[in-house]
MDAnalysis code that builds the backbone (N, CA, C; Angstrom):
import MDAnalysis as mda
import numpy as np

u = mda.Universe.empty(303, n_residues=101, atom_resindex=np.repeat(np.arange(101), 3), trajectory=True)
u.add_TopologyAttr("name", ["N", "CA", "C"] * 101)
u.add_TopologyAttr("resid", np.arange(1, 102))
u.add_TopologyAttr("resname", ["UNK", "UNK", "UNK", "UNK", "UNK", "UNK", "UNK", "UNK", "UNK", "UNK", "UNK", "UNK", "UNK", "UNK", "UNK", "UNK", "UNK", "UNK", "UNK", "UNK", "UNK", "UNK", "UNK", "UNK", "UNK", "UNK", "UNK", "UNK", "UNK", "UNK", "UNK", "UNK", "UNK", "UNK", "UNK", "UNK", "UNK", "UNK", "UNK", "UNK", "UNK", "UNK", "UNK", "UNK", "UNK", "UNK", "UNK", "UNK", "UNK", "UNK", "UNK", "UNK", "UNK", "UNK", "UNK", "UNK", "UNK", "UNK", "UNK", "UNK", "UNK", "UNK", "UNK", "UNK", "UNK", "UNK", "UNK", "UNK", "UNK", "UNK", "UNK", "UNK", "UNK", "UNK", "UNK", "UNK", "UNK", "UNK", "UNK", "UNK", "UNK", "UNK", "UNK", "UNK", "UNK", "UNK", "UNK", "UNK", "UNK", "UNK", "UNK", "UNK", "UNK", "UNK", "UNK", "UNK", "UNK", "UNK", "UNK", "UNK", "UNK"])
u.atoms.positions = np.array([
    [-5.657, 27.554, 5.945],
    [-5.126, 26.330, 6.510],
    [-5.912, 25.107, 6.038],
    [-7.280, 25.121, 5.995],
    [-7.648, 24.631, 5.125],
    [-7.476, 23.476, 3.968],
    [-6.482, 24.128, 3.360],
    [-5.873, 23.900, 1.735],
    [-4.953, 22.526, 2.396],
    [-3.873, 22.917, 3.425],
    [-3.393, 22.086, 4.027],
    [-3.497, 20.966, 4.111],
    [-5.385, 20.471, 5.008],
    [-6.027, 19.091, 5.021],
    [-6.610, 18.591, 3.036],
    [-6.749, 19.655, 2.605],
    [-7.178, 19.178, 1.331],
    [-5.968, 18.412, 0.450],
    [-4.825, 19.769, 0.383],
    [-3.141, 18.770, -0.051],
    [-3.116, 17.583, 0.754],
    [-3.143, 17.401, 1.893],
    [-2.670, 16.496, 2.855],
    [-3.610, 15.098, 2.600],
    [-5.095, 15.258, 2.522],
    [-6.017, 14.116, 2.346],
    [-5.803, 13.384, 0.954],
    [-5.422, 14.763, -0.088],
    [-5.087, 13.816, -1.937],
    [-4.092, 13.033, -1.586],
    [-2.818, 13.986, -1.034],
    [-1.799, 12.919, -0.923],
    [-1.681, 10.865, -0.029],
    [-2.753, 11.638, 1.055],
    [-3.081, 10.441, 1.835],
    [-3.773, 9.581, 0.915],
    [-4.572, 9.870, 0.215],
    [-5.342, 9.235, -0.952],
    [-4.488, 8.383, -1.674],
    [-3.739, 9.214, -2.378],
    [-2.792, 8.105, -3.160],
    [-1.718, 7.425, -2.708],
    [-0.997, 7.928, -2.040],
    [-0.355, 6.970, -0.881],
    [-0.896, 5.903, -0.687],
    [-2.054, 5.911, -0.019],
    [-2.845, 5.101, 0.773],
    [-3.413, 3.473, -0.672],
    [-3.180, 3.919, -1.149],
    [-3.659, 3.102, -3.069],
    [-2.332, 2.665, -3.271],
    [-1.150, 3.572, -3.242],
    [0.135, 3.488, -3.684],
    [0.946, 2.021, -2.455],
    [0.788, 2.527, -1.391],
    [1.568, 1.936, -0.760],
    [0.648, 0.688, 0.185],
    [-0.513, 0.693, -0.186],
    [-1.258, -0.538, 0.656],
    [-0.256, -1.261, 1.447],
    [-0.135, -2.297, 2.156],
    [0.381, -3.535, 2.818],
    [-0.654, -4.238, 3.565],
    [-0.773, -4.817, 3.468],
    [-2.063, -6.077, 4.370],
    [-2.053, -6.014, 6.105],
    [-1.298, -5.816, 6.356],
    [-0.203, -5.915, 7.627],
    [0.517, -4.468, 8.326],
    [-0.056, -4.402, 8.817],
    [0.189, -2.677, 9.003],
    [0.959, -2.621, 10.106],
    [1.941, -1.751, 10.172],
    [2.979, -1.832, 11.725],
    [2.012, -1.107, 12.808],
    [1.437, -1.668, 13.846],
    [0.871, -1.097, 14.768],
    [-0.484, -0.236, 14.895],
    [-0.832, -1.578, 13.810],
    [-2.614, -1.129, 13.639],
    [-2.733, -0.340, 12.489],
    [-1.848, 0.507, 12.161],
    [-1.925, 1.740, 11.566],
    [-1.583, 1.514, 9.741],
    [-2.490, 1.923, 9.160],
    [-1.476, 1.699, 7.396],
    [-0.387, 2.436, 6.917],
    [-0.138, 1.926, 6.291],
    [1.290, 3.122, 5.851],
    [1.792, 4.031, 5.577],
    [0.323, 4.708, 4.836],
    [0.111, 6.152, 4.460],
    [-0.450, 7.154, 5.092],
    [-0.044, 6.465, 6.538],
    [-0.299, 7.834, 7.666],
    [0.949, 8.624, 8.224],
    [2.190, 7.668, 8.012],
    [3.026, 8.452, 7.875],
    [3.331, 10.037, 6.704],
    [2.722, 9.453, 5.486],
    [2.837, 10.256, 3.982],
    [1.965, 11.671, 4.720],
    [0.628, 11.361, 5.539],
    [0.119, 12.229, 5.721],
    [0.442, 12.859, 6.553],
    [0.988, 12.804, 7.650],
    [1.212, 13.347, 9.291],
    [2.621, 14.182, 8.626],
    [3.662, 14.265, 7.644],
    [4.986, 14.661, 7.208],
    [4.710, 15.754, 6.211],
    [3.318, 15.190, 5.177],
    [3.392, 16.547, 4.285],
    [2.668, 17.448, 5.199],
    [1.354, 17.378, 5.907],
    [0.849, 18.336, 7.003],
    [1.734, 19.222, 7.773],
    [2.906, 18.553, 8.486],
    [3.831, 19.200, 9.029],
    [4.800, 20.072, 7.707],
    [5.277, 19.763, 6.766],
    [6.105, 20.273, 5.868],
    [4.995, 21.480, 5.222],
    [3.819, 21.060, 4.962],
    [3.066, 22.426, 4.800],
    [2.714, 23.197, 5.635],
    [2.436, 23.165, 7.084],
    [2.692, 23.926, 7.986],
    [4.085, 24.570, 8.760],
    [4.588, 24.220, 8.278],
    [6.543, 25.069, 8.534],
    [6.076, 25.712, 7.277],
    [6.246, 25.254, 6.167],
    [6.175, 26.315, 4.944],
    [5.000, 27.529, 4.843],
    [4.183, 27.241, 5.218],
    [2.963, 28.343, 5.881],
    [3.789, 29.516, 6.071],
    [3.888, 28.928, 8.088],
    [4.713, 30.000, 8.694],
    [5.537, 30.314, 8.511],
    [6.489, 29.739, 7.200],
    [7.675, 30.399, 7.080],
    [7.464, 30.962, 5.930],
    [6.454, 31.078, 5.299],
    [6.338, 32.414, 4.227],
    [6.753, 31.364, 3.136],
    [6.883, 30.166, 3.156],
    [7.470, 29.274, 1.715],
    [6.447, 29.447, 1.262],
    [6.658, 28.902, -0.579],
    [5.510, 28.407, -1.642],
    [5.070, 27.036, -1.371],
    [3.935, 27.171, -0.796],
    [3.415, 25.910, -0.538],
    [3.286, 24.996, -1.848],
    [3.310, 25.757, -3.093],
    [2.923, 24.482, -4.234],
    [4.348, 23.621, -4.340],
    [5.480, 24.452, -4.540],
    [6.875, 24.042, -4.304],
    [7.198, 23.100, -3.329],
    [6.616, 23.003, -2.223],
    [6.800, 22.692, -0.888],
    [6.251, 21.188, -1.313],
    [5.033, 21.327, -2.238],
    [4.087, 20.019, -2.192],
    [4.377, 19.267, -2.970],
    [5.546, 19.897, -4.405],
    [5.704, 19.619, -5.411],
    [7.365, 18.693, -5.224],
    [8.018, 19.282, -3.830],
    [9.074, 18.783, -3.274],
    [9.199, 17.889, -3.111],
    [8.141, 17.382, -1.988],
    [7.187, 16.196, -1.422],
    [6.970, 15.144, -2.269],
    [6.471, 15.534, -3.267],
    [6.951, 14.406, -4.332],
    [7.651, 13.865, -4.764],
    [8.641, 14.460, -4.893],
    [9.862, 13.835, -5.378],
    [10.485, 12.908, -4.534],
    [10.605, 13.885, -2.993],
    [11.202, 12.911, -1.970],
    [10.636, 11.790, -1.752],
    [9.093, 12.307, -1.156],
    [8.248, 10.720, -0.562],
    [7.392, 9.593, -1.425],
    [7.281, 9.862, -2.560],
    [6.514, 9.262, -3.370],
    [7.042, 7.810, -3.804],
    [6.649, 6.755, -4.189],
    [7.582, 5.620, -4.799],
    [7.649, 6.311, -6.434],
    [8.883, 5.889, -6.785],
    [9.374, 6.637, -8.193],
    [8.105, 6.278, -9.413],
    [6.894, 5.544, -9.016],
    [5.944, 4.558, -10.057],
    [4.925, 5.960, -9.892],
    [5.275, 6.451, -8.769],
    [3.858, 7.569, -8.826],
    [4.012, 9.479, -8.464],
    [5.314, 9.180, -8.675],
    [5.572, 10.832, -8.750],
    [4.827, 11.767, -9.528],
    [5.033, 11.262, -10.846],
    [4.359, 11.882, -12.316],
    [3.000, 12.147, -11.666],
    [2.104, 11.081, -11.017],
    [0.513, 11.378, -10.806],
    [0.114, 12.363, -9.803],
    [1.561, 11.993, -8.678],
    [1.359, 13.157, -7.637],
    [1.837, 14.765, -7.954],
    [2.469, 14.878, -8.932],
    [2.566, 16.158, -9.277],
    [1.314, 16.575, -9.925],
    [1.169, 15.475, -10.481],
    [-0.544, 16.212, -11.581],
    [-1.375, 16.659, -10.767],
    [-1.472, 15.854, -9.750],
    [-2.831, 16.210, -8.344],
    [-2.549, 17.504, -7.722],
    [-0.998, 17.749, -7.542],
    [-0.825, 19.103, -6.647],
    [-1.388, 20.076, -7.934],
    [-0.664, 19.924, -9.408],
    [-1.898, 20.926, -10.052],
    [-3.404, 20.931, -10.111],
    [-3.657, 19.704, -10.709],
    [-4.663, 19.784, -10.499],
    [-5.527, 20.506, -9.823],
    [-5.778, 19.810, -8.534],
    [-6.313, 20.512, -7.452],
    [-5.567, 21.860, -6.601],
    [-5.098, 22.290, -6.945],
    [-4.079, 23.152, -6.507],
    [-4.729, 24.480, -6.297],
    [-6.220, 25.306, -7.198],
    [-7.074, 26.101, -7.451],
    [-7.784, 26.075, -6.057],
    [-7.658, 24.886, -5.759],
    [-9.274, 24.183, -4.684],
    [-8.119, 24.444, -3.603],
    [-7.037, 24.467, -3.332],
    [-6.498, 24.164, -2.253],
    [-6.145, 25.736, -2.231],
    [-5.716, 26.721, -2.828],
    [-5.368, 28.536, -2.798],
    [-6.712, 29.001, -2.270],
    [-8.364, 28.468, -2.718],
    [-9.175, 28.924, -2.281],
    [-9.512, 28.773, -0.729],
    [-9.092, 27.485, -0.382],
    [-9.678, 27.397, 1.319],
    [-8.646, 28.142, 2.265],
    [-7.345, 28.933, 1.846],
    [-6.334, 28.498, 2.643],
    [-6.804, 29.540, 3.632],
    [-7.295, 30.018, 3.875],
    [-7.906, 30.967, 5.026],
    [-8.261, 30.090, 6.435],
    [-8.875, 28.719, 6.184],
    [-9.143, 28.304, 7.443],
    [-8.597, 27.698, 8.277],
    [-8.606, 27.858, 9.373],
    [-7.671, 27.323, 10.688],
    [-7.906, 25.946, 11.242],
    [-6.976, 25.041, 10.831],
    [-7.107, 23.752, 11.427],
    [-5.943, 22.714, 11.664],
    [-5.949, 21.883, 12.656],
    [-4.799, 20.976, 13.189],
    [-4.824, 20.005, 12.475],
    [-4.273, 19.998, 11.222],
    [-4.285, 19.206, 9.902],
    [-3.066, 18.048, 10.706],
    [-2.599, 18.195, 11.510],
    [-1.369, 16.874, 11.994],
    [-2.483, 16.176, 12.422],
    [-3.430, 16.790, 13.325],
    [-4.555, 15.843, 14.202],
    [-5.495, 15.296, 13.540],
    [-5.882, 15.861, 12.216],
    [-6.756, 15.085, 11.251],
    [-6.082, 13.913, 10.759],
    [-4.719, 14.006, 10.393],
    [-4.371, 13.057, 9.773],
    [-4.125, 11.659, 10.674],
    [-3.396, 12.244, 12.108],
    [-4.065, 11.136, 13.265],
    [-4.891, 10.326, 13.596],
    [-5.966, 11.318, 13.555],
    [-7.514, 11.080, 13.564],
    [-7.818, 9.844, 12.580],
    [-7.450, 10.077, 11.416],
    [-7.787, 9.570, 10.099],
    [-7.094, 7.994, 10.213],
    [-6.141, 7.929, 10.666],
    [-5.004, 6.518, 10.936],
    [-5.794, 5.974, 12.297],
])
């Protein structure tokens, strides 16, 4: 589970670069939505036995602005090694990303 907050924090990463705004709706920046949606979409895909790289690689396509798809697919490979190795550990990756906003 692990792997989860690691997918979930790159993506918040670039999001968070990608979609800045000065002005944030309700305190909050924008790319806490990006994070709190792939966390949840990788946790249904978990428990439902999906391919999480597919799942992450999905995610891109849908949520990304079309200027940064290409980079967010590179990252799910990229790091993708680092994220198969942790997936053993148990954690409320929705509440980190909360936490984190």
């Amino acid at each position: 589970m692990k792997a989860i907050l690691l997918l979930s924090l790159l993506f918040c990463a670039v999001s968070a670069w990608v979609t800045y705004v000065p002005n944030y709706v309700d305190n909050k920046p924008p790319w806490c939505e990006f994070c709190i949606d792939l966390a949840e979409k990788l946790k249904n895909a978990l428990l439902g036995g999906e391919d999480l790289k597919k799942v992450a690689h999905n995610f891109c396509k849908e949520k990304m602005p079309s200027s940064f798809i290409e980079v967010c697919h590179i990252t799910v490979d990229k790091y993708w090694d680092k994220v198969v190795e942790s997936i053993e550990e148990n954690t409320n990756f929705i509440k980190i990303c909360i936490d984190i906003c």
